[in-house]
C-alpha positions in Angstrom: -167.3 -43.7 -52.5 -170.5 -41.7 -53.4 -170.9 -40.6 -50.2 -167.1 -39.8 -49.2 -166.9 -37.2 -51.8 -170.4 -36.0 -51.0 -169.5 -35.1 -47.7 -166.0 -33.8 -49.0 -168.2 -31.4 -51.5 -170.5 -30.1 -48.6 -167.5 -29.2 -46.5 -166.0 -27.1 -49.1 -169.2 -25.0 -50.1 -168.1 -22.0 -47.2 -165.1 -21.9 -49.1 -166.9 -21.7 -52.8 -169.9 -19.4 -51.4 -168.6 -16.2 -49.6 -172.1 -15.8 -48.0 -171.9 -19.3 -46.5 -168.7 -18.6 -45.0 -169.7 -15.6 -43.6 -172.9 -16.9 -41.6 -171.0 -20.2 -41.0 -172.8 -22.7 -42.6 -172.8 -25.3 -45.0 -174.9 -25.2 -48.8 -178.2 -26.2 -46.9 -179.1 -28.6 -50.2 -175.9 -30.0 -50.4 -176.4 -30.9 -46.6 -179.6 -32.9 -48.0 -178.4 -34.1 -51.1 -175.8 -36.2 -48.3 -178.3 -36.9 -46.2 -180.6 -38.7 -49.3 -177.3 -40.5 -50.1 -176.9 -41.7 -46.4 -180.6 -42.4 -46.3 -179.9 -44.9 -49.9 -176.9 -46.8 -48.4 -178.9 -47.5 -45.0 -181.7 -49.3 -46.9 -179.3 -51.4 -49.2 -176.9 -52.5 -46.5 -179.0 -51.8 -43.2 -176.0 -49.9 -41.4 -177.1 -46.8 -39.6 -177.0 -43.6 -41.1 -173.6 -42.4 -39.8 -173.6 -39.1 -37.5 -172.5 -36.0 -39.0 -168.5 -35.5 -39.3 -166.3 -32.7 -38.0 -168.6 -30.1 -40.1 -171.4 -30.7 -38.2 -171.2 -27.2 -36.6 -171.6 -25.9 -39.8 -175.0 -27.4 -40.9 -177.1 -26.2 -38.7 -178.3 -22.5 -39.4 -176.9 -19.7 -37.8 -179.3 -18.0 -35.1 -178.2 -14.7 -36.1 -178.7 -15.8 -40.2 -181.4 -14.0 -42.0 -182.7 -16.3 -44.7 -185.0 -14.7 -47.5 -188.3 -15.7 -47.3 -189.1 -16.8 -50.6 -190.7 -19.8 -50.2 -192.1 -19.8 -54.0 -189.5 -21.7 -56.6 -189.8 -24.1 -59.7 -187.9 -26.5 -61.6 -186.7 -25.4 -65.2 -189.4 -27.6 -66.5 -192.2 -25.4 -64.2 -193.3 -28.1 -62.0 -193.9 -26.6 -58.4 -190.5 -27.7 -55.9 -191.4 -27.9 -52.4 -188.9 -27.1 -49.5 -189.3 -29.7 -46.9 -190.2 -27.3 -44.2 -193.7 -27.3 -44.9 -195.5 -24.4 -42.7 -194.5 -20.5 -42.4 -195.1 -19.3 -38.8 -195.2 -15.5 -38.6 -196.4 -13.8 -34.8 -195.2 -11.0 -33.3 -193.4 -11.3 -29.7 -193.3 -9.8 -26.6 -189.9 -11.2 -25.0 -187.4 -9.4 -22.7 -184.3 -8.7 -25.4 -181.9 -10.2 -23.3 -183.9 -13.6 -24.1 -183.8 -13.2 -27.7 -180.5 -14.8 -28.7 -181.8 -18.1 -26.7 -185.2 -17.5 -29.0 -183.2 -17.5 -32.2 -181.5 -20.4 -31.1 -184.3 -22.6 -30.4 -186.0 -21.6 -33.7 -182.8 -22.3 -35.8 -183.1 -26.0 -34.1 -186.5 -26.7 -36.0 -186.1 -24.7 -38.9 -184.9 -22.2 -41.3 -185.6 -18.6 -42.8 -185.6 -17.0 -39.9 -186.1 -13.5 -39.4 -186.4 -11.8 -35.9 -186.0 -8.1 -35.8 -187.3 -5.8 -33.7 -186.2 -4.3 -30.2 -187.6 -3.0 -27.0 -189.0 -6.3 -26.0 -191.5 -6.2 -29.0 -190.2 -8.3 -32.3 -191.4 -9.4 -35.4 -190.7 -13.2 -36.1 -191.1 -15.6 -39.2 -189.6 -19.4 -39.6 -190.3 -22.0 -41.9 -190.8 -25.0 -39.8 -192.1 -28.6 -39.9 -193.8 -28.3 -36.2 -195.6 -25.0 -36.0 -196.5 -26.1 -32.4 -192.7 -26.1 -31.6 -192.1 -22.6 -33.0 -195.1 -21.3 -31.3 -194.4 -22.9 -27.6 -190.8 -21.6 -27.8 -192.0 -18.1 -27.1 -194.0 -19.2 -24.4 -191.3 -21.5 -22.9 -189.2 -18.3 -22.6 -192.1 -16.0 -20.9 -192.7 -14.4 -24.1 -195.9 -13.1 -25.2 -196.8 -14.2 -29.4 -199.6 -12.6 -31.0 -201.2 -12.4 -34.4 -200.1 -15.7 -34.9 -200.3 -16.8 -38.8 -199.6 -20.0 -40.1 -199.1 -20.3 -44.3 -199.3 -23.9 -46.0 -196.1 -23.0 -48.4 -197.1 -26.4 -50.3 -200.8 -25.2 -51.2 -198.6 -21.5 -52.1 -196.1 -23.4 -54.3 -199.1 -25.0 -55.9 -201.4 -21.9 -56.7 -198.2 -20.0 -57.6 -197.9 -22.7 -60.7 -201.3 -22.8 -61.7 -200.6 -19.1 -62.6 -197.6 -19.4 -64.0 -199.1 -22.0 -66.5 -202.2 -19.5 -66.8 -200.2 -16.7 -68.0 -197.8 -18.9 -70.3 -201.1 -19.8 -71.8 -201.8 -16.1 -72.3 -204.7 -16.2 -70.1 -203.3 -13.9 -67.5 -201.1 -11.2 -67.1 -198.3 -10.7 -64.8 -198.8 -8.3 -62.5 -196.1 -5.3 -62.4 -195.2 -6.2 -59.1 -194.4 -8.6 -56.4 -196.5 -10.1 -53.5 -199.7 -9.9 -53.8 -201.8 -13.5 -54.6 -205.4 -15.0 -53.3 -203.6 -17.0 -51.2 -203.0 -14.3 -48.6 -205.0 -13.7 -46.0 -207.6 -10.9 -45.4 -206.5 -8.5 -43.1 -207.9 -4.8 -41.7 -205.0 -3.0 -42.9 -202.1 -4.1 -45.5 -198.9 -2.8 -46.3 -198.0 -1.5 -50.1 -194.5 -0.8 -50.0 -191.8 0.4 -52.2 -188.1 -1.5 -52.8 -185.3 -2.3 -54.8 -183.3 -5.2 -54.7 -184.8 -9.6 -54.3 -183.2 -9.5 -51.1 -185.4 -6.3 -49.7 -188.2 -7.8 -51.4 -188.4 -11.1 -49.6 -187.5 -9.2 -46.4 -190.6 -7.0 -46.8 -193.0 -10.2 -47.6 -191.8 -12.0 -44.0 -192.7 -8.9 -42.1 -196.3 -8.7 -43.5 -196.1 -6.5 -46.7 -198.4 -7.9 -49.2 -197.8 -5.6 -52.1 -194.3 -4.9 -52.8 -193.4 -2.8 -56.2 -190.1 -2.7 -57.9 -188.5 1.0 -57.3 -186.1 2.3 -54.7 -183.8 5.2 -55.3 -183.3 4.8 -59.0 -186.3 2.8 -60.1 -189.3 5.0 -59.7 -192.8 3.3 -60.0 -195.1 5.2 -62.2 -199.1 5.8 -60.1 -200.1 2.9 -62.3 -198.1 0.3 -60.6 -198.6 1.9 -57.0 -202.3 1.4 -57.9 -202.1 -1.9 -59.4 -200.9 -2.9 -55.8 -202.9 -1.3 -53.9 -206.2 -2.6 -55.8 -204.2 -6.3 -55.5 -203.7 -6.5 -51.5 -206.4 -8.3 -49.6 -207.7 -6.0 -47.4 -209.8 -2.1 -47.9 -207.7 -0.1 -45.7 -203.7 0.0 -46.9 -201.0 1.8 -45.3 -198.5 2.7 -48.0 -194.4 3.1 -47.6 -192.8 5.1 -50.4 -189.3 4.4 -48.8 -188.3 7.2 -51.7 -188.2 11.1 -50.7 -189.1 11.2 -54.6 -192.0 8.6 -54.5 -194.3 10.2 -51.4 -195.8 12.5 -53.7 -197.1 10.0 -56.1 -198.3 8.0 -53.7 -200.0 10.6 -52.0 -202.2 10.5 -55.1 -203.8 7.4 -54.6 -206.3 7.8 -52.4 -208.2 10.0 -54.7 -207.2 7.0 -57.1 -209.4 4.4 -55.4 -212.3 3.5 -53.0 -210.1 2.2 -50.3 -208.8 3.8 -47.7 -204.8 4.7 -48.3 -202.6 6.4 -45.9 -199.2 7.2 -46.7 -196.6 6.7 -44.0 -193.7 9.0 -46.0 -190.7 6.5 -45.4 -187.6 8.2 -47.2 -184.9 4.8 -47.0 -185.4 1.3 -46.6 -184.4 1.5 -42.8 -187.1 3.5 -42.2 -189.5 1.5 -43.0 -188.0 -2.1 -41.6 -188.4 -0.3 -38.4 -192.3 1.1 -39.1 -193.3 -2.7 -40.3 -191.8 -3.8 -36.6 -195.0 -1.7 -35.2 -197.6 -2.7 -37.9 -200.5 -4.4 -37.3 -202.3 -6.1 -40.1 -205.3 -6.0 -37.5 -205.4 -2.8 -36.4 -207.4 0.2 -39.2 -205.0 2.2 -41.5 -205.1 5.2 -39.1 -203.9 3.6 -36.2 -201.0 2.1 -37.5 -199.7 5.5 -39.6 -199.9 6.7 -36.2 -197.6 4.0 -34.5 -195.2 3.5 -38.2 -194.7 7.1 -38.5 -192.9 8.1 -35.4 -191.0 4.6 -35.6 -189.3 5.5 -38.7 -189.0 8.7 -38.1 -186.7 7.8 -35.1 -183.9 5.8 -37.2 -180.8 7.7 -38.2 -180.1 6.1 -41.6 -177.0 6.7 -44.1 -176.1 5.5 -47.7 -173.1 4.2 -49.2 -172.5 4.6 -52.9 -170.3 6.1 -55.2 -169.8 10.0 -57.2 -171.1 10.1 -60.8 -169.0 13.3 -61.1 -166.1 15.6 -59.6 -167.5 18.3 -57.1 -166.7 20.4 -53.9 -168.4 19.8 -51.0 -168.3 20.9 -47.5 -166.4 17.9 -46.4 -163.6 18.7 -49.3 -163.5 17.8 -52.8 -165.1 15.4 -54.3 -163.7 13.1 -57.6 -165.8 10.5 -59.8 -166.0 7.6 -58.6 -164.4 8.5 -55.1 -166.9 6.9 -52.2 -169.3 9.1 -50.2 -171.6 8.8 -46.9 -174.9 10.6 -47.3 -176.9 11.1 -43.8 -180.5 11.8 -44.4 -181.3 15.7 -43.8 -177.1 16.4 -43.0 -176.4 15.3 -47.2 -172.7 14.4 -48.0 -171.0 13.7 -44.8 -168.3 11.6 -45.7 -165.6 11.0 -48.7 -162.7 7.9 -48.9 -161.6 5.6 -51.0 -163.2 2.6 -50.2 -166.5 1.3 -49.3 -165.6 0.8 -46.0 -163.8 3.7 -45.2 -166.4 5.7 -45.9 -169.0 3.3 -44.2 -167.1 3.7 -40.3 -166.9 7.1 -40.9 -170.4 7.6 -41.1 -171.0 5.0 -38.7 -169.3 7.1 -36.3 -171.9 9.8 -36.9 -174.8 7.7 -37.2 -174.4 6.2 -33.5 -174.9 8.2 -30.6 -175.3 7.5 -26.8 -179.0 7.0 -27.0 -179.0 4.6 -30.3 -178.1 1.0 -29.7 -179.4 -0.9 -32.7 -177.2 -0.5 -35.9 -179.3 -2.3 -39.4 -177.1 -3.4 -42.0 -178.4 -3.6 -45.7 -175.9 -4.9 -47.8 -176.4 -3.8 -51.9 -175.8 -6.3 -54.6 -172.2 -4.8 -54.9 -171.2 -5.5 -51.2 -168.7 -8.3 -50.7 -168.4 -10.9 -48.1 -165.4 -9.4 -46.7 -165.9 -5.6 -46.7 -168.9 -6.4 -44.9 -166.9 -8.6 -42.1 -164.6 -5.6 -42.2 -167.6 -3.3 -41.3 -169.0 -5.8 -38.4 -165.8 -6.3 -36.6 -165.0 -2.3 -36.7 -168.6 -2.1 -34.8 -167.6 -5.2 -32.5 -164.2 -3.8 -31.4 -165.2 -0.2 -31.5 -168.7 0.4 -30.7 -169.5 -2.9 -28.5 -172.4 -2.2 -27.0 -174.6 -2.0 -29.9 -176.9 -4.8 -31.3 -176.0 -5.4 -35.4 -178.4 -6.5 -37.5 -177.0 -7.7 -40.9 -179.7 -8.4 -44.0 -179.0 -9.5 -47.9 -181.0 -6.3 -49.0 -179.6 -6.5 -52.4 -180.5 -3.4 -53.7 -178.5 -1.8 -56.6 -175.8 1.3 -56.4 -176.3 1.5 -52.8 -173.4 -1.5 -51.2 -174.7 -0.2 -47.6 -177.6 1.1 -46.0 -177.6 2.1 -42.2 -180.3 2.7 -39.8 -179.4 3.1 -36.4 -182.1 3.8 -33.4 
């Protein structure tokens, strides 16, 4: 009976989780939680574990699902609670694009939080995975090239992660004023310092390499102290440094004379920009040469913003009331105003994408729902079918949607 209305629980998660739905899948521990129960009832009565019902289609991850990263958690007492995908594999790949959906496939078959973005036949790749041989000879099995291959033990992460935790409940540390950063990573020629707002943007930025990652955006300014504090923390003496802010460059562009390391600053104006600059960095190349490869890659992406008037104005595109909806393009300002989220979102769209630009980037905001963002991807689908979406939790605040398209 246990079991029975287990399995009738799991099925109806889609249905109690919008995000679920929308990647169509299942609550992944719920899936387990079954599983355990299954597991119990095969060693009291010796029947084999049954096969999984008519939501099996459902359990599985979707290739195209872009779990967060953060493979760091603990129980509400503070003991450390292990995932039981044990390894993070990170590379970047080399693979003809029209082989990528097969990739994603294959990796969503032996593992979860998988990112893969990128373009151009050159993509940058993280899974959490039991069989880091498997997820490595997938490339290969597909003529793919990986390289800068770097495995994480998540267990002896989860386990230095509470040893500070205790530390600075004991007062014997202090938290640092931002996110990332930890002995455990490795030592690299170059890191990444970069700016963000929102958990979801965060963990993105920590599966594509960034080792410091401080808490700003477009309304959350860091002060020079905190930029510092992150630059000092990253393990390596050469850091490459995204803003992601028009308002932040200058303040980073203090650091150098801040510090004896060597900082460049990439001047990354939106999140977009700089998703598509840490496709191109290498943490093995020296800071110079990969400002010279991150630069032009943002540069190249068209982005827009979604958000909403604080006050009533005129604008070239008409007048403008509180709390009507407006599209911002970066350098073109206010380019569109509606009454609704997404309104406003294909209008822009249909600004933002041109002949030569066939990759749209999708951020949703912590305001963005489920189905305004369904509403957004099928306008793309039926009217703009030959461009490759990209859809990622960015979670950042006051923004519902961020666009790059390149």
């Amino acid at each position: 009976a246990a079991r029975t209305a287990a399995r009738d629980a799991l099925a109806r998660t889609p249905e109690q989780l919008p995000v679920l739905k929308e990647a169509g899948v299942v609550d992944a521990g719920g899936a387990g939680f079954v599983l355990l129960l299954d597991a119990a009832l095969h060693v009291v009565d010796g029947e084999p574990i049954p096969e999984p019902d008519d939501v099996e289609h459902a359990v599985g991850p979707s290739p195209h699902r872009l779990a967060a990263a953060a493979h760091r958690s603990a129980a509400v007492d503070g003991t450390p609670d292990v995932s039981e995908l044990r390894y993070e594999v990170m590379y970047l790949l080399r693979l003809d694009d029209e082989r990528i959906d097969a990739f994603r496939e294959r990796w969503a078959a032996i593992g979860d939080s998988i990112v893969v973005v990128g373009g151009g036949g050159l993509w940058n790749c993280h899974v959490h995975t039991d069989d880091v041989g498997a997820a490595i000879e997938v490339a290969l099995d597909l003529d793919g090239r990986p390289s800068r291959i770097r495995v994480t033990d998540l267990a002896e992460e989860v386990a230095e992660e509470h040893a500070r935790r205790e530390a600075e409940l004991a007062g014997s540390a202090e938290p640092p004023p931002f996110s990332g950063p930890s002995s455990s990573l490795p030592s690299v020629t170059c890191a990444v310092v970069a700016v963000a707002s929102g958990v979801g943007l965060v963990e993105l930025f920590g599966a594509l390499g960034v080792q410091g990652v401080v808490t700003g955006g477009q309304t959350l300014n860091p002060s020079t102290a905190e930029l510092l504090a992150a630059v000092e923390a990253v393990n390596s003496e050469q850091v490459v440094v995204l803003p992601n802010n028009r308002n932040i460059v200058p303040v980073a562009e203090q650091l150098a004379a801040l510090t004896t390391k060597q900082v460049v600053v990439v001047p990354t104006t939106s999140m977009p920009e700089a998703l598509a600059a840490l496709v191109v960095y290498d943490p093995e190349a020296d800071a110079g040469v990969n400002a010279a490869a991150m630069g032009p890659a943002a540069t190249s992406v068209a982005t827009g913003e979604v958000t909403q008037a604080v006050r009533a104005t005129t604008l070239a595109v008409g007048p403008v009331d509180a709390g009507d909806w407006i599209g911002l393009v970066r350098g073109d300002g206010v380019v569109a105003v509606g009454s609704s989220a997404v309104e406003v979102s294909v209008t822009l769209l249909e600004q933002l994408v041109t002949p030569d630009r066939e990759i749209v980037t999708v951020l949703t905001g912590a305001d963005a729902t489920a189905e305004q963002t369904a509403s957004i991807t099928a306008w793309l689908a039926d009217q703009l079918p030959q461009v490759e979406v990209e859809v990622h939790h960015g979670g950042q605040p006051l923004y519902p949607y961020l666009f790059g398209v390149e």
